[in-house]
PyMOL Python script that loads the backbone (N, CA, C, O; Angstrom):
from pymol import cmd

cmd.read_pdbstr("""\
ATOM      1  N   UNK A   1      11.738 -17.486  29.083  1.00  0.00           N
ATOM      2  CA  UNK A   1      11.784 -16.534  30.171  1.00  0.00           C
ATOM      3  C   UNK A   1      13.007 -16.834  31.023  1.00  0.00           C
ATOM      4  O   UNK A   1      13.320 -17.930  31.488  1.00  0.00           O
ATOM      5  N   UNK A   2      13.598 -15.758  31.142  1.00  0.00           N
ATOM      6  CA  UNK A   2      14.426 -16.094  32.264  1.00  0.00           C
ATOM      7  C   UNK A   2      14.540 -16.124  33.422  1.00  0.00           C
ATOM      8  O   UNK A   2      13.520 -15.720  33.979  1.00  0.00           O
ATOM      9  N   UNK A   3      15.838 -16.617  34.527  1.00  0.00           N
ATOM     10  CA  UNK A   3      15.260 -16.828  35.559  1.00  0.00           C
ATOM     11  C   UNK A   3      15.115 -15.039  36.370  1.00  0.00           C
ATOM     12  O   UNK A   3      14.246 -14.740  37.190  1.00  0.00           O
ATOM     13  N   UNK A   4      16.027 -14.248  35.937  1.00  0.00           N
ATOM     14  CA  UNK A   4      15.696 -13.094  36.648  1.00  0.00           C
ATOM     15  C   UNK A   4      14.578 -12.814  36.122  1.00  0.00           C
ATOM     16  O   UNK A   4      13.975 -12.419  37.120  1.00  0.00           O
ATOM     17  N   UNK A   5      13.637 -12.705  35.017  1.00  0.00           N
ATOM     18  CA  UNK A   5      12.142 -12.612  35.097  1.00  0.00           C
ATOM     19  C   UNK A   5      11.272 -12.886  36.087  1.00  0.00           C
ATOM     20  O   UNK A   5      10.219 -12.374  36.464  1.00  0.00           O
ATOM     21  N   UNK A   6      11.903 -13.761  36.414  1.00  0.00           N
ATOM     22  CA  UNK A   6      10.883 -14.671  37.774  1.00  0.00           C
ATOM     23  C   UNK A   6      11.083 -14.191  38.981  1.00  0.00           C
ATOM     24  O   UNK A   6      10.318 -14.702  39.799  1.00  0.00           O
ATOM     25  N   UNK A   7      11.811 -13.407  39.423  1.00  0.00           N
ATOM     26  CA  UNK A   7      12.290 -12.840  40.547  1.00  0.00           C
ATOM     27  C   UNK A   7      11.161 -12.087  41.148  1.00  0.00           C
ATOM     28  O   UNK A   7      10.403 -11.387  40.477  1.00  0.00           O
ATOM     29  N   UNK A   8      11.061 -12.268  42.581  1.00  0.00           N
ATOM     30  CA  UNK A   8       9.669 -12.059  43.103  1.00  0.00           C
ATOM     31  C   UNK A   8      10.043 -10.182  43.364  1.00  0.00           C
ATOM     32  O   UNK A   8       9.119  -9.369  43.320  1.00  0.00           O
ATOM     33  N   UNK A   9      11.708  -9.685  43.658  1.00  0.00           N
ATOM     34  CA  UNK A   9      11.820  -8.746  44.276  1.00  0.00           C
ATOM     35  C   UNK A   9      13.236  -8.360  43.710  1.00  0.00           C
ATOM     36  O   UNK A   9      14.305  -8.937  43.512  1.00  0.00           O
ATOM     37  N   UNK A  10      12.576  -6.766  43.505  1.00  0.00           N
ATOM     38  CA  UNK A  10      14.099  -5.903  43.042  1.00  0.00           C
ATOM     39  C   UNK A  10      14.965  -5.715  43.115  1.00  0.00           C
ATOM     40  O   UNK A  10      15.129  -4.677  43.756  1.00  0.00           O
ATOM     41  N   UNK A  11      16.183  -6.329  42.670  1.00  0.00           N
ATOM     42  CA  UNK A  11      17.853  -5.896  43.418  1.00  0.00           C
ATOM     43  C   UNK A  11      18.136  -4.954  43.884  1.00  0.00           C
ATOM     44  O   UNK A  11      17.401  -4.000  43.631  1.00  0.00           O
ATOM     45  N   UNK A  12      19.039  -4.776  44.576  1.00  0.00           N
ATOM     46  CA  UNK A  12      19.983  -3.529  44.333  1.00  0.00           C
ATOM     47  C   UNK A  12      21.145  -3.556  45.122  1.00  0.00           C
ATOM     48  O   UNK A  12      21.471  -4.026  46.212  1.00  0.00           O
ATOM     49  N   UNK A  13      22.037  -2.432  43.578  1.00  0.00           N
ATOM     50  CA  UNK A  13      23.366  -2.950  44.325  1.00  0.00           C
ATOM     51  C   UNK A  13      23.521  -2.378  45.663  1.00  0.00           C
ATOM     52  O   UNK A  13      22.988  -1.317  45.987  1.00  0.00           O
ATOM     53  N   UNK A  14      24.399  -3.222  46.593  1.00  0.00           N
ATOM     54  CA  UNK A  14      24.895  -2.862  47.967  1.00  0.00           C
ATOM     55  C   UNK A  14      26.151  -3.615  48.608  1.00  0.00           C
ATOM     56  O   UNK A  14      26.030  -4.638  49.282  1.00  0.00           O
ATOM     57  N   UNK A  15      27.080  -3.144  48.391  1.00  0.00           N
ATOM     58  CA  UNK A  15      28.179  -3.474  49.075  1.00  0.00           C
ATOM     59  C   UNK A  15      28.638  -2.953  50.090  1.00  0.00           C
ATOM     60  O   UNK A  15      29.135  -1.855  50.344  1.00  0.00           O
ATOM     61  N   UNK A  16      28.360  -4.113  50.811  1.00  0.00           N
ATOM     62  CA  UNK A  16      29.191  -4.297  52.569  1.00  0.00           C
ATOM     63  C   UNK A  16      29.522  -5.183  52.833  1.00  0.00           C
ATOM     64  O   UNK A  16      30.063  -5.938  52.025  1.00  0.00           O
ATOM     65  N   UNK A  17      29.278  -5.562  54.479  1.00  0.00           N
ATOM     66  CA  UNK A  17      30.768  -6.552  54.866  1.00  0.00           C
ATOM     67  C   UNK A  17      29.588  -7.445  55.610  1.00  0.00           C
ATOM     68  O   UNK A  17      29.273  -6.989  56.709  1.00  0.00           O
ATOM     69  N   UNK A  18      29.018  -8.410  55.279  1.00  0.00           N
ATOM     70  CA  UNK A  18      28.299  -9.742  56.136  1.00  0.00           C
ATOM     71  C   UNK A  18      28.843 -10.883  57.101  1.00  0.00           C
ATOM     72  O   UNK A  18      29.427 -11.717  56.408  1.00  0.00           O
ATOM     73  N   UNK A  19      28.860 -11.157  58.184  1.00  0.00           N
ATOM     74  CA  UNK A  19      29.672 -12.311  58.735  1.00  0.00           C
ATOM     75  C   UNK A  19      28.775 -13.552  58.415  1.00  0.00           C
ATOM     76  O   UNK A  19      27.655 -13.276  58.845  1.00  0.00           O
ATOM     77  N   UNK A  20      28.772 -14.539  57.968  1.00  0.00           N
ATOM     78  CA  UNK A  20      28.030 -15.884  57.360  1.00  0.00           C
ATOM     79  C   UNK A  20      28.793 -17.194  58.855  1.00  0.00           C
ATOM     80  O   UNK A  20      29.982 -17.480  58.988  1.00  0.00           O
ATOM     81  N   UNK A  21      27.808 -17.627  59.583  1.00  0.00           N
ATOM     82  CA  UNK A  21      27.613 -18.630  60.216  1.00  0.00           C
ATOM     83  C   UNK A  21      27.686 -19.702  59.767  1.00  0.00           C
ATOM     84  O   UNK A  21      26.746 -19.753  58.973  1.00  0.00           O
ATOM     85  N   UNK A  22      28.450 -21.084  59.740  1.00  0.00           N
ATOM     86  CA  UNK A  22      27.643 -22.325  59.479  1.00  0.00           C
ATOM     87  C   UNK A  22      28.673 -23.199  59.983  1.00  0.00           C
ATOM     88  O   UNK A  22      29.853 -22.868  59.871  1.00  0.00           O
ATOM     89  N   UNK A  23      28.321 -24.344  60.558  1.00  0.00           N
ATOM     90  CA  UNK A  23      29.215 -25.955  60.990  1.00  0.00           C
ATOM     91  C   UNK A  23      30.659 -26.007  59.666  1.00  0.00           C
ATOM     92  O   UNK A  23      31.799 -26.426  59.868  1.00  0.00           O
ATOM     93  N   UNK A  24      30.284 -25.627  58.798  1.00  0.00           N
ATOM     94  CA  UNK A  24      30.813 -26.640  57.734  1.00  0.00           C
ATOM     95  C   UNK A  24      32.144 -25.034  57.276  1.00  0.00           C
ATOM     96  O   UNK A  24      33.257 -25.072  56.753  1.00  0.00           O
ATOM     97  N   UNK A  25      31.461 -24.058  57.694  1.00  0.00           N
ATOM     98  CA  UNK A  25      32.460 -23.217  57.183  1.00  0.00           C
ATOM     99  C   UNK A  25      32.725 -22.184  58.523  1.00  0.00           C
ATOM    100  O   UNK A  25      33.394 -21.189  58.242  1.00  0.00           O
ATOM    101  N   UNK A  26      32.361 -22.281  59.686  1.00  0.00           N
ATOM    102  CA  UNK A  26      33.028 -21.840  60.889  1.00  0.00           C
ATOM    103  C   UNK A  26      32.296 -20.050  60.379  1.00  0.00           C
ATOM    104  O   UNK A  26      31.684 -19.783  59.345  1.00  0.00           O
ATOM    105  N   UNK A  27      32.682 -19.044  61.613  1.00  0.00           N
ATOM    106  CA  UNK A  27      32.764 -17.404  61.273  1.00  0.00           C
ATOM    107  C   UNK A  27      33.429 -17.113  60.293  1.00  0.00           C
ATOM    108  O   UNK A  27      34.641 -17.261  60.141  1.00  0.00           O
ATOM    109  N   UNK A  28      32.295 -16.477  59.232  1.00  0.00           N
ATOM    110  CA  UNK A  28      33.482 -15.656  57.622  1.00  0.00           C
ATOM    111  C   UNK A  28      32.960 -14.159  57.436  1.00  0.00           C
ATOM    112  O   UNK A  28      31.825 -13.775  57.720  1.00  0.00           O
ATOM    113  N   UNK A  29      33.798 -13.528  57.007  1.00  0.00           N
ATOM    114  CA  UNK A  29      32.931 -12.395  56.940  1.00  0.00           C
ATOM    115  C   UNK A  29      33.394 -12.254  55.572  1.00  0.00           C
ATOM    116  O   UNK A  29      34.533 -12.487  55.166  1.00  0.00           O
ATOM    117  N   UNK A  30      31.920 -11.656  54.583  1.00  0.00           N
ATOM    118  CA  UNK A  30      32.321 -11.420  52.987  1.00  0.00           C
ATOM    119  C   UNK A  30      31.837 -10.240  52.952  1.00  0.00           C
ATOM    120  O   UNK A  30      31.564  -9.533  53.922  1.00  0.00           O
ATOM    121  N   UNK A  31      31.673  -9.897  51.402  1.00  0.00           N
ATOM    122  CA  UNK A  31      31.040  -8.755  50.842  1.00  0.00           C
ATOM    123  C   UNK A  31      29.773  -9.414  50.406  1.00  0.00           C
ATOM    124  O   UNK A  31      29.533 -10.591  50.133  1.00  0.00           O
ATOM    125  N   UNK A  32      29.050  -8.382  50.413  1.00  0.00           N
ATOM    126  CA  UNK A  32      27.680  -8.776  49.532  1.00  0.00           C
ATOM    127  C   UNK A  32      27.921  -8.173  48.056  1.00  0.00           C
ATOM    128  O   UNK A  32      29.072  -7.770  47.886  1.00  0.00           O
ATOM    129  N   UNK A  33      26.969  -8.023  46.856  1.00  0.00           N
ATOM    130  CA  UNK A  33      26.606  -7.745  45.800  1.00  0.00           C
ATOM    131  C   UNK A  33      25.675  -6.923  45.203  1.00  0.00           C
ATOM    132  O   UNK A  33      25.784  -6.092  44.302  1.00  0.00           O
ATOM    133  N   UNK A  34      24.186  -7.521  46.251  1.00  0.00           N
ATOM    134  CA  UNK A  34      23.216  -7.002  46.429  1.00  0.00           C
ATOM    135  C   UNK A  34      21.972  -7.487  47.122  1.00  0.00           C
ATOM    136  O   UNK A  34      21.961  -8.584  47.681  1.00  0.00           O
ATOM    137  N   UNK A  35      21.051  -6.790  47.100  1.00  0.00           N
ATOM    138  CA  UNK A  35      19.969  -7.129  48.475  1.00  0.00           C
ATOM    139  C   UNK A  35      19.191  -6.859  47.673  1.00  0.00           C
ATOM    140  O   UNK A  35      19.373  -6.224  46.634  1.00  0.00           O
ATOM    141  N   UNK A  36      17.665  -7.594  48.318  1.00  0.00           N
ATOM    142  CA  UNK A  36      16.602  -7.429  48.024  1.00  0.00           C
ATOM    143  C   UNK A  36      15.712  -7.801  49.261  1.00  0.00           C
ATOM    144  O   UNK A  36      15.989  -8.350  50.328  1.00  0.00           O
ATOM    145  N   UNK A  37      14.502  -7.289  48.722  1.00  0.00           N
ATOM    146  CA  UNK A  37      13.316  -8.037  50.171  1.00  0.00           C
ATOM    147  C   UNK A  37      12.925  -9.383  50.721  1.00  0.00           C
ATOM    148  O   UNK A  37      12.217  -9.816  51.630  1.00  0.00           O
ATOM    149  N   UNK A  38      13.786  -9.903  49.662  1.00  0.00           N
ATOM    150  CA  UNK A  38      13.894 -11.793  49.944  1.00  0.00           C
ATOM    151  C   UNK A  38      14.862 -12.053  50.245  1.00  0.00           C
ATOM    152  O   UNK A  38      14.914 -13.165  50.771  1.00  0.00           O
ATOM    153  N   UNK A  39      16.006 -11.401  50.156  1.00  0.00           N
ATOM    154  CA  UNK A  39      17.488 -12.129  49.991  1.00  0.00           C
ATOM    155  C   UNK A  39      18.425 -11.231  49.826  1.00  0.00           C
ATOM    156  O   UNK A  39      18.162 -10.031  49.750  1.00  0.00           O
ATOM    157  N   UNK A  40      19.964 -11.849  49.732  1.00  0.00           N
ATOM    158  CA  UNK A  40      21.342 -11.121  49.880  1.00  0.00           C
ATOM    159  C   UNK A  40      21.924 -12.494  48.608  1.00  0.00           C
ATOM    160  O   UNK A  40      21.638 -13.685  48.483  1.00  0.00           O
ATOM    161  N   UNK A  41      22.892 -11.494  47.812  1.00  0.00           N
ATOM    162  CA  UNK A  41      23.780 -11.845  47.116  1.00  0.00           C
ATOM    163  C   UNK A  41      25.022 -11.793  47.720  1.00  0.00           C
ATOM    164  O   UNK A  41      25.366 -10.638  47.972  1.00  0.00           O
ATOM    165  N   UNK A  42      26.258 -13.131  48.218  1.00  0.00           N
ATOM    166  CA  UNK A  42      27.131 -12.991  49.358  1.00  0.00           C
ATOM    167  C   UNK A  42      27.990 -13.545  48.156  1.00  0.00           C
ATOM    168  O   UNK A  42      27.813 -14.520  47.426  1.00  0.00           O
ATOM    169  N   UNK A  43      29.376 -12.205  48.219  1.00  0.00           N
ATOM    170  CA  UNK A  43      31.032 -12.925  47.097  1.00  0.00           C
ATOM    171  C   UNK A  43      31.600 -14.058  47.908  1.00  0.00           C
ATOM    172  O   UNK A  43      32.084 -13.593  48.940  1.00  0.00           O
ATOM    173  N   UNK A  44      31.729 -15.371  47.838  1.00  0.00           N
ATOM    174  CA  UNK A  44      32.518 -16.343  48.244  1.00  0.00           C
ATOM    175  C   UNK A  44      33.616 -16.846  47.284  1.00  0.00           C
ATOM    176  O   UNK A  44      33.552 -16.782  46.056  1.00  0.00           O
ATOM    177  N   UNK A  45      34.610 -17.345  47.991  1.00  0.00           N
ATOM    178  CA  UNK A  45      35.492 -18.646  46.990  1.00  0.00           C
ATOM    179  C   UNK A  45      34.982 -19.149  46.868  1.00  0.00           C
ATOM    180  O   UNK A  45      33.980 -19.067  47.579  1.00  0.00           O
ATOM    181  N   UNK A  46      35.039 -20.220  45.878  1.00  0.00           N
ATOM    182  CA  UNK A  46      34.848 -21.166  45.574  1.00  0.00           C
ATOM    183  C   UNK A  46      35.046 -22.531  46.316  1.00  0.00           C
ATOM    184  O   UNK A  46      34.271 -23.476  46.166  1.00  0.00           O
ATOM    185  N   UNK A  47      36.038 -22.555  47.049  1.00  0.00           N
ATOM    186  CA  UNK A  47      36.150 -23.331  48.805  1.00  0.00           C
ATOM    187  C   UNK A  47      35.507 -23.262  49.318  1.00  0.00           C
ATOM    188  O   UNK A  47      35.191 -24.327  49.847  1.00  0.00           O
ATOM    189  N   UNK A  48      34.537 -21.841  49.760  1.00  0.00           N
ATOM    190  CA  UNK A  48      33.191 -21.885  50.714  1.00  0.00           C
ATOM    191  C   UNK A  48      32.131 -22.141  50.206  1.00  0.00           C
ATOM    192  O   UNK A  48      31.284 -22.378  51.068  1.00  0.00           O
ATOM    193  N   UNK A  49      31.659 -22.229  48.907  1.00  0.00           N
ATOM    194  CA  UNK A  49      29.897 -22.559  48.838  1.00  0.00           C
ATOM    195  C   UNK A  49      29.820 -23.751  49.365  1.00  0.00           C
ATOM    196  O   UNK A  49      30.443 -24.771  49.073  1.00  0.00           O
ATOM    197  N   UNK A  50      28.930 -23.545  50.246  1.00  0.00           N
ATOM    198  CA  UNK A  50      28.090 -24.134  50.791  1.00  0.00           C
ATOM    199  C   UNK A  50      26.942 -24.971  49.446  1.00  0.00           C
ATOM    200  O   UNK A  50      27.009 -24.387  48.365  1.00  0.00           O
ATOM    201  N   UNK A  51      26.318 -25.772  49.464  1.00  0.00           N
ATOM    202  CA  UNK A  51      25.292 -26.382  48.257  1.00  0.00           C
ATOM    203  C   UNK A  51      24.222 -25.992  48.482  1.00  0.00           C
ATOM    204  O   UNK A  51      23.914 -25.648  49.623  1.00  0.00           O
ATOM    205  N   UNK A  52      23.215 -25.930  47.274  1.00  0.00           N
ATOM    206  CA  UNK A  52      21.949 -25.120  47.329  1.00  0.00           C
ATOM    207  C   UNK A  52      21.281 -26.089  48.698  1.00  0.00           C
ATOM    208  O   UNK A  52      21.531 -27.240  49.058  1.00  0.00           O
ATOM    209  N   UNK A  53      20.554 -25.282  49.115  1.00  0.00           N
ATOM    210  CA  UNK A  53      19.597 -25.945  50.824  1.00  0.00           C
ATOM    211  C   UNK A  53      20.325 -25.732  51.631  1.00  0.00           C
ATOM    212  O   UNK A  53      19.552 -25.667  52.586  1.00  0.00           O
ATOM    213  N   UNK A  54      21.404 -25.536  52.075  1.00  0.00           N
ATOM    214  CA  UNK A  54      21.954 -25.330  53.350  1.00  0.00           C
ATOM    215  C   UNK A  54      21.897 -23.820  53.995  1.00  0.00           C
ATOM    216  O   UNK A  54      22.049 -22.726  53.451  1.00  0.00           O
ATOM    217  N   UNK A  55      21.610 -24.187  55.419  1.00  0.00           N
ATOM    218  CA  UNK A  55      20.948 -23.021  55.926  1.00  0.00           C
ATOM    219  C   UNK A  55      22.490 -22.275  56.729  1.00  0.00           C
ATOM    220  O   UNK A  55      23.522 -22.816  57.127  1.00  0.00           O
ATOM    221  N   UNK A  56      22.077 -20.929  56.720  1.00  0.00           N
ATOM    222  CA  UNK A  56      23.193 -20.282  57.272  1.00  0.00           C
ATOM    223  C   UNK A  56      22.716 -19.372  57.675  1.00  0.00           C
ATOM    224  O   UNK A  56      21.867 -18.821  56.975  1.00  0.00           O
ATOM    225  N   UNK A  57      23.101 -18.741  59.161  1.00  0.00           N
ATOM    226  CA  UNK A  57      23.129 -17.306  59.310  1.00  0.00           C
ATOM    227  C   UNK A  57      23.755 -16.044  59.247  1.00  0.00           C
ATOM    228  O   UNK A  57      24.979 -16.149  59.323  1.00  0.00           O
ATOM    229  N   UNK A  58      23.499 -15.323  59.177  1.00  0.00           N
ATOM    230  CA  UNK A  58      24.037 -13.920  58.851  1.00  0.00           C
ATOM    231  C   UNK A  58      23.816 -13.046  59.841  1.00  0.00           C
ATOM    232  O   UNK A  58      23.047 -13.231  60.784  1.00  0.00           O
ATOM    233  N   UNK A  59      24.945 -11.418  59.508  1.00  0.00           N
ATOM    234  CA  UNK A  59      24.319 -10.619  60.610  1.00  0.00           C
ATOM    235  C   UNK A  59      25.467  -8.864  59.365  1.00  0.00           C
ATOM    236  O   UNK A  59      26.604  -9.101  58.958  1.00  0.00           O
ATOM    237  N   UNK A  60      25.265  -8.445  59.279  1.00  0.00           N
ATOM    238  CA  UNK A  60      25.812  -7.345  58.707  1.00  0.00           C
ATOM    239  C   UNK A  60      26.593  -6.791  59.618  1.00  0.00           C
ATOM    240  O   UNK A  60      26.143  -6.771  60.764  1.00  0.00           O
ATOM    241  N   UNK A  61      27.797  -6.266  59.401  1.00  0.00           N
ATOM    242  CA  UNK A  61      28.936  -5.687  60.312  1.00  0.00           C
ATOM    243  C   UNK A  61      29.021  -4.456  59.824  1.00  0.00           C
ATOM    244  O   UNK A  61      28.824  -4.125  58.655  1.00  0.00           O
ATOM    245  N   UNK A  62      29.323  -3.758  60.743  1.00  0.00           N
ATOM    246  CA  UNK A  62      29.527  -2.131  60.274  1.00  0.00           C
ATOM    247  C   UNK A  62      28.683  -1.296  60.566  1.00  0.00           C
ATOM    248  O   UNK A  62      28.844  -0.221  61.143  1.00  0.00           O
ATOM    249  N   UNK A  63      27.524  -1.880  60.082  1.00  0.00           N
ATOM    250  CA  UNK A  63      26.176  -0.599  60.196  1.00  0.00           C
ATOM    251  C   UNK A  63      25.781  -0.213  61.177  1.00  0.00           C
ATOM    252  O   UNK A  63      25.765   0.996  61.407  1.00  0.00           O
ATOM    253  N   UNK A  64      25.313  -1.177  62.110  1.00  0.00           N
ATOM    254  CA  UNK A  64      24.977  -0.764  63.323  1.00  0.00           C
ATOM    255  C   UNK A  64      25.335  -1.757  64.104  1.00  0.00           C
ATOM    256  O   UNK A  64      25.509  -2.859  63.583  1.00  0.00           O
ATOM    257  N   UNK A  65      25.531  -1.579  65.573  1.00  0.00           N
ATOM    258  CA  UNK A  65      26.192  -2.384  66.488  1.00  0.00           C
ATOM    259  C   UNK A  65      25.560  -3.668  67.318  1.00  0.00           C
ATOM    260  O   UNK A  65      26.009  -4.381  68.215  1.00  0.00           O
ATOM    261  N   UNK A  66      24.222  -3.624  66.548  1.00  0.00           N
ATOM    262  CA  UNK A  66      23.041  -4.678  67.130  1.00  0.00           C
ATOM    263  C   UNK A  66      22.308  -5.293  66.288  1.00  0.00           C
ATOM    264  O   UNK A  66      21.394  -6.053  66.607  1.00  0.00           O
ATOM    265  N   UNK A  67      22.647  -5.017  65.136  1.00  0.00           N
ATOM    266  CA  UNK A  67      21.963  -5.881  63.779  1.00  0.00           C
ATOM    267  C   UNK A  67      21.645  -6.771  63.647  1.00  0.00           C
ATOM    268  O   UNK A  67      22.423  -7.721  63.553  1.00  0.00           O
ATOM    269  N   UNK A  68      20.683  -6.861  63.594  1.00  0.00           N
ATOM    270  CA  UNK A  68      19.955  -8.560  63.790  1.00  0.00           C
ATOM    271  C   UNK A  68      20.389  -9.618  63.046  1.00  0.00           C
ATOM    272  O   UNK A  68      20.642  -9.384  61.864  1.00  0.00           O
ATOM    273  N   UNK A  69      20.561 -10.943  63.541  1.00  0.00           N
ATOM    274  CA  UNK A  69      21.378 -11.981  63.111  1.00  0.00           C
ATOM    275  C   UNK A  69      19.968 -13.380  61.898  1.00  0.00           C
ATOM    276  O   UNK A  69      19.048 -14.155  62.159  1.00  0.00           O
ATOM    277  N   UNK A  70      20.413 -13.086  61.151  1.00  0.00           N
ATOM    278  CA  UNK A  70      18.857 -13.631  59.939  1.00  0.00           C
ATOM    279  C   UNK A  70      19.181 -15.175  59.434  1.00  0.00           C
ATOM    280  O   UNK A  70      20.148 -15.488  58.739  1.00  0.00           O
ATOM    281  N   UNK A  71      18.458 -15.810  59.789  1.00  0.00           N
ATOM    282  CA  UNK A  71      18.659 -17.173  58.745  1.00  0.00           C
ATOM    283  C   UNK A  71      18.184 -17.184  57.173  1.00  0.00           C
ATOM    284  O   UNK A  71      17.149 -16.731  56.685  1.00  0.00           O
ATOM    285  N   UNK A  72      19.206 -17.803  56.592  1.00  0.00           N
ATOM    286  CA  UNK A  72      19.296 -17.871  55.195  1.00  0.00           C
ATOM    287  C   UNK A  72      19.208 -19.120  54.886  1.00  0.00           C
ATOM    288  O   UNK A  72      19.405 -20.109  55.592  1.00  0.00           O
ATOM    289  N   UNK A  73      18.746 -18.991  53.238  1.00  0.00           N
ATOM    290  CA  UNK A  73      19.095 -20.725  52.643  1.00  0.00           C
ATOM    291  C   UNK A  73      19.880 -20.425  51.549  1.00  0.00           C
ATOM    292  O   UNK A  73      19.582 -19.457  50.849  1.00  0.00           O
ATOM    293  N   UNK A  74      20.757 -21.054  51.320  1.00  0.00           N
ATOM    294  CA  UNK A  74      21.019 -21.313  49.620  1.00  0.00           C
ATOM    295  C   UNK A  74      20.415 -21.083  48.666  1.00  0.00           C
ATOM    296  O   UNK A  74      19.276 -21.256  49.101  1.00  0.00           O
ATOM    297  N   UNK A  75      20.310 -20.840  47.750  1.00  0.00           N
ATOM    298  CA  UNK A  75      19.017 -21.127  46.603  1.00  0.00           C
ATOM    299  C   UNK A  75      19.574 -21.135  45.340  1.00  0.00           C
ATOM    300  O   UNK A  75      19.064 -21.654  44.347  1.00  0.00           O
ATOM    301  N   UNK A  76      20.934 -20.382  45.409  1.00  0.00           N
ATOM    302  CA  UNK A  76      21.380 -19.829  43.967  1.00  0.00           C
ATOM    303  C   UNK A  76      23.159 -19.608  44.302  1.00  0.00           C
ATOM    304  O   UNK A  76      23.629 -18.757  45.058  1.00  0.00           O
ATOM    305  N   UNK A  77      23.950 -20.655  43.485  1.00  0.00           N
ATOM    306  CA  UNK A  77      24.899 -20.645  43.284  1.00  0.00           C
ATOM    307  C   UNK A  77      26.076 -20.434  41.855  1.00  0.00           C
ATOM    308  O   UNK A  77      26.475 -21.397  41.202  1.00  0.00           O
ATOM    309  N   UNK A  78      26.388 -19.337  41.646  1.00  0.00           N
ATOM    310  CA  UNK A  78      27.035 -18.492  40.899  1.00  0.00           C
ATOM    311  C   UNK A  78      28.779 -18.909  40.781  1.00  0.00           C
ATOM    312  O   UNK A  78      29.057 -19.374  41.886  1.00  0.00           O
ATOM    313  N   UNK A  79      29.644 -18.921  40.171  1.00  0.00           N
ATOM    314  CA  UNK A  79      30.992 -18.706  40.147  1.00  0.00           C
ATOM    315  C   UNK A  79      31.182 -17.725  41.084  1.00  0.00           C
ATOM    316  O   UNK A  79      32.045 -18.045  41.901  1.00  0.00           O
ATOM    317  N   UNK A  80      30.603 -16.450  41.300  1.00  0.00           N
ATOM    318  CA  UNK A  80      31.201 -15.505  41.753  1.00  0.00           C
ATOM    319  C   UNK A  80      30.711 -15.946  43.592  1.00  0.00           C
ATOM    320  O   UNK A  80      31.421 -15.714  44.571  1.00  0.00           O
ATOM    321  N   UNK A  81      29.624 -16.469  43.609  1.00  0.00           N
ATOM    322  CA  UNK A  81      29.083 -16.364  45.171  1.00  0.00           C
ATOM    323  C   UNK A  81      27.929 -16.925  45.016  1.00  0.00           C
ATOM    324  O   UNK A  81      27.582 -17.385  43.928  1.00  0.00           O
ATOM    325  N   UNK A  82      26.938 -16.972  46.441  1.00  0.00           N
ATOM    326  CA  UNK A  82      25.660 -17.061  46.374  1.00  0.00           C
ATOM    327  C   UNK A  82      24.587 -16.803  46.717  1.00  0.00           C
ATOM    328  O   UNK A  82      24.797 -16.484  47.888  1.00  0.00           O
ATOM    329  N   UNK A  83      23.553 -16.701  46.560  1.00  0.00           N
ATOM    330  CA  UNK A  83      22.266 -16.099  46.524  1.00  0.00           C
ATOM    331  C   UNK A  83      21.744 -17.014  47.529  1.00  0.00           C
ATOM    332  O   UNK A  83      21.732 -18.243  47.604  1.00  0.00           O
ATOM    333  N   UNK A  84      21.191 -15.802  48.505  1.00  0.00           N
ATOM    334  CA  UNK A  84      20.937 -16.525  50.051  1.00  0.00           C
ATOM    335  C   UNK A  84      18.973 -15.881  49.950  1.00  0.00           C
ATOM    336  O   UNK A  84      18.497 -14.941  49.314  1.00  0.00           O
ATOM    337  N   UNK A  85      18.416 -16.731  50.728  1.00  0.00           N
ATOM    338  CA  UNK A  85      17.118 -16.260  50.903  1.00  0.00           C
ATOM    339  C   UNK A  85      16.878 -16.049  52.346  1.00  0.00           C
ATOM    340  O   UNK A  85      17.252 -16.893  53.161  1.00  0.00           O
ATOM    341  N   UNK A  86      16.202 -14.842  52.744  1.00  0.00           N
ATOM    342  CA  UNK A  86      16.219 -14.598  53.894  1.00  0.00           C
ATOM    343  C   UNK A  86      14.758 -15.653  54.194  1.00  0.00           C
ATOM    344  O   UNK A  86      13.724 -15.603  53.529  1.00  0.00           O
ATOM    345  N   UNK A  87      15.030 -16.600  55.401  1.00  0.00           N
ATOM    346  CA  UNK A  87      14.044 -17.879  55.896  1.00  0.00           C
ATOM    347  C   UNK A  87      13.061 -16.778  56.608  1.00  0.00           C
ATOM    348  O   UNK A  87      13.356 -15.586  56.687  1.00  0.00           O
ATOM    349  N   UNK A  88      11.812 -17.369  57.130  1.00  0.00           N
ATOM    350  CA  UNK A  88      11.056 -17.067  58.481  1.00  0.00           C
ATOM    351  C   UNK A  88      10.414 -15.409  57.714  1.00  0.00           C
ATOM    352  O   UNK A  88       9.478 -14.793  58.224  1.00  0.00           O
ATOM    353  N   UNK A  89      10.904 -15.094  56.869  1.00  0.00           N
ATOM    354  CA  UNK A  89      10.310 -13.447  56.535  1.00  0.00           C
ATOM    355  C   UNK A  89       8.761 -13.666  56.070  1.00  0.00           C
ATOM    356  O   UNK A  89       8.379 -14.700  55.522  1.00  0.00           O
ATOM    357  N   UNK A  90       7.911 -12.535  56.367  1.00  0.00           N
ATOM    358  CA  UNK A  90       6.656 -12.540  55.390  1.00  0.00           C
ATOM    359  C   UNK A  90       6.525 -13.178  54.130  1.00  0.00           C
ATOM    360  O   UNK A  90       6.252 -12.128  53.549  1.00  0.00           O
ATOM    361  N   UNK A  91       6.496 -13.902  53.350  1.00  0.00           N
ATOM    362  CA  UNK A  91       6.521 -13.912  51.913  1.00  0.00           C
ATOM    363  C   UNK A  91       5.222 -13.043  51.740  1.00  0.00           C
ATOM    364  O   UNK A  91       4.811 -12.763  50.614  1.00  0.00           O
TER     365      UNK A  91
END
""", "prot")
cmd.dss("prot")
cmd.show_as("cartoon", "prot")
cmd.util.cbc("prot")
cmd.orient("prot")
């Protein structure tokens, strides 16, 4: 089985512009990939991943002018970027 088998919740693609919080990598703003009800897929260099567990926040730019600012974790690190889990949500 693979691991997208296991996936609790449905992708989908969505590209926009995220600003990512953290000590270690200061204000960045990327693209995403895609979203789901658990999580955001965020494009980084390879200079910025952060390692799986490290917590970061987020806030989406563009959409609306008050968008709520979400803590994330690591969970899933890709060549291309990584797979953030939105913390504190319903599971």
């Amino acid at each position: 089985m693979s691991s997208k088998d296991k996936r609790r919740h449905i992708r989908t693609p969505l590209a926009c512009r995220i600003k990512i919080i953290h000590e270690s990598l200061g204000e960045i703003i990327v693209k995403t990939r895609d979203i789901s009800d658990g999580g955001v897929f965020v494009v980084l260099e390879p200079d910025q991943v952060p390692p799986i567990g490290t917590h970061v926040t987020g806030q989406v730019q563009g959409l609306m002018d008050d968008a709520p600012v979400l803590e994330m974790e690591v969970v899933r690190v890709e060549p291309a970027g990584v797979g953030l889990r939105f913390v504190n949500l319903d599971d």
